[in-house]
C-alpha positions, -999 to +999 in steps of 0.1 A: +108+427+139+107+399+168+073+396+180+087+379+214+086+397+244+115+405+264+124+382+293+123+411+320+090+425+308+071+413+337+095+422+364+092+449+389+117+467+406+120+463+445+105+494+454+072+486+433+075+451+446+073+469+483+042+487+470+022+463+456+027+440+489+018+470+507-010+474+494-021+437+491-014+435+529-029+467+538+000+482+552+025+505+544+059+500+524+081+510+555+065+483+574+070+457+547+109+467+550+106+468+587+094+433+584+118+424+560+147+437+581+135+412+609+136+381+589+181+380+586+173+358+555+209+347+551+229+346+515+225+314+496+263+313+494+260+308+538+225+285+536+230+249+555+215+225+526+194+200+544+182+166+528+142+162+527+140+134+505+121+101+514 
């Protein structure tokens, strides 16, 4: 018996991720998906890729 844990041990779902910056914010989920809803994050596939290098 493998004594490793299992690579998605420490993740949370998106729901409990909601929660848990809820409640770190002192807010309520629906307004963390409210805010979320604002931000139009676009797919990676559609991202501009910028050059910050020196």
């Amino acid at each position: 018996m493998s004594s490793e844990v299992p690579a998605d041990a420490d993740m949370v779902s998106d729901d409990e991720l909601t929660e848990l910056l809820a409640d770190t914010e002192g807010t309520t989920p629906e307004e963390i998906e409210r805010g979320a809803a604002e931000l139009e994050i676009a797919p990676p596939g559609e991202a501009t890729a910028v050059d910050v290098g020196e």
